[in-house]
C-alpha positions as CSV (number, residue, x, y, z in Angstrom):
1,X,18.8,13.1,1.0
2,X,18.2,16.4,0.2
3,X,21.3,18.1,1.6
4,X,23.3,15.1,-0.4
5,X,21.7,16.2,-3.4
6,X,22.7,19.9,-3.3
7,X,26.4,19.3,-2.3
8,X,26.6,16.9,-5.0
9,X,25.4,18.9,-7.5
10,X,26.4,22.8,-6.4
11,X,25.8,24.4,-9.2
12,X,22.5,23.3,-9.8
13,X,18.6,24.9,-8.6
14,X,16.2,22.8,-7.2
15,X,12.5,22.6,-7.3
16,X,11.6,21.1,-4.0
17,X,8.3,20.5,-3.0
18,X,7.2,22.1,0.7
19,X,7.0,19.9,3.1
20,X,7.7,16.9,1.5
21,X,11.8,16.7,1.7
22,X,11.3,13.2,3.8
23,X,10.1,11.9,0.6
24,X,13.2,12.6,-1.8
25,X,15.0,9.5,-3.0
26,X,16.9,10.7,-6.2
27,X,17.5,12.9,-8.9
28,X,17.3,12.3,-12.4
29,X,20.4,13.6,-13.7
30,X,18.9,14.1,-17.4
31,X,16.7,16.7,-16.4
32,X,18.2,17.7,-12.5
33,X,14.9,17.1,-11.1
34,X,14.5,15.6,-8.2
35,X,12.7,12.3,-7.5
36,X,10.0,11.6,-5.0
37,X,8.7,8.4,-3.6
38,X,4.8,8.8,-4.0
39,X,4.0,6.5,-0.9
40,X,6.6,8.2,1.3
41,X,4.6,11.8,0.5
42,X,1.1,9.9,1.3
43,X,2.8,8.8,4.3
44,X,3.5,12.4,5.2
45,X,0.0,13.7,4.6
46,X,-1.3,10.4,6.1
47,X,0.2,12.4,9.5
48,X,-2.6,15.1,9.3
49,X,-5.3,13.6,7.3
50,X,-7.0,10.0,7.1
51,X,-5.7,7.7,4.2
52,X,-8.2,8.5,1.5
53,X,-7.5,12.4,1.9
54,X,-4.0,11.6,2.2
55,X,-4.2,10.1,-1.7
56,X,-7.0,12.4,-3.1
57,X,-4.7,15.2,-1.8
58,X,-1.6,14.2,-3.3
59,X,-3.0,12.9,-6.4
60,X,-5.0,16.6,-7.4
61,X,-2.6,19.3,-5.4
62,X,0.8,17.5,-5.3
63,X,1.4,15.6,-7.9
64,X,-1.2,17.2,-10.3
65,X,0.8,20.6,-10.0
66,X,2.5,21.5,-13.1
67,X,5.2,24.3,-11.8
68,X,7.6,24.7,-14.7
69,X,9.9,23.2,-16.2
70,X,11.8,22.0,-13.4
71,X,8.7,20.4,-11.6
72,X,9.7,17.2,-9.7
73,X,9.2,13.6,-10.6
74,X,7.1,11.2,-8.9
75,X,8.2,7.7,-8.3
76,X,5.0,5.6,-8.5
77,X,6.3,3.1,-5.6
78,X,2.4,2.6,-3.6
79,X,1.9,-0.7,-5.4
């Protein structure tokens, strides 16, 4: 998805976060952030870590972390 992103949008910079490019499904065009799917990143840490660290993990260093103005969005799609 990623790759689709930047040759759609050339011109643009990204704010990706590392490791978790499996998890992109969009970007919001208002702000040219891009999107993640919240279970898909759980998913990912859910590879190294058992569920619950998976989510407190997320939750307080992933999608907790305020990196600028360009910070991405997360899609709240675990329900």
């Amino acid at each position: 998805m990623i790759d689709k992103i930047v040759e759609a949008y050339p011109d643009e910079t990204f704010l990706k976060a590392d490791g978790f490019d499996d998890a992109i499904i969009g970007v919001d065009e208002a702000t040219m952030r891009l999107v993640y799917s919240e279970s898909k990143c759980i998913d990912i840490l859910n590879e190294d870590m058992d569920l619950e660290e998976a989510i407190e993990h997320f939750e307080f260093n992933v999608k907790g972390a305020y990196v600028g103005e360009k910070t991405p969005i997360w899609c709240a799609d675990i329900f």
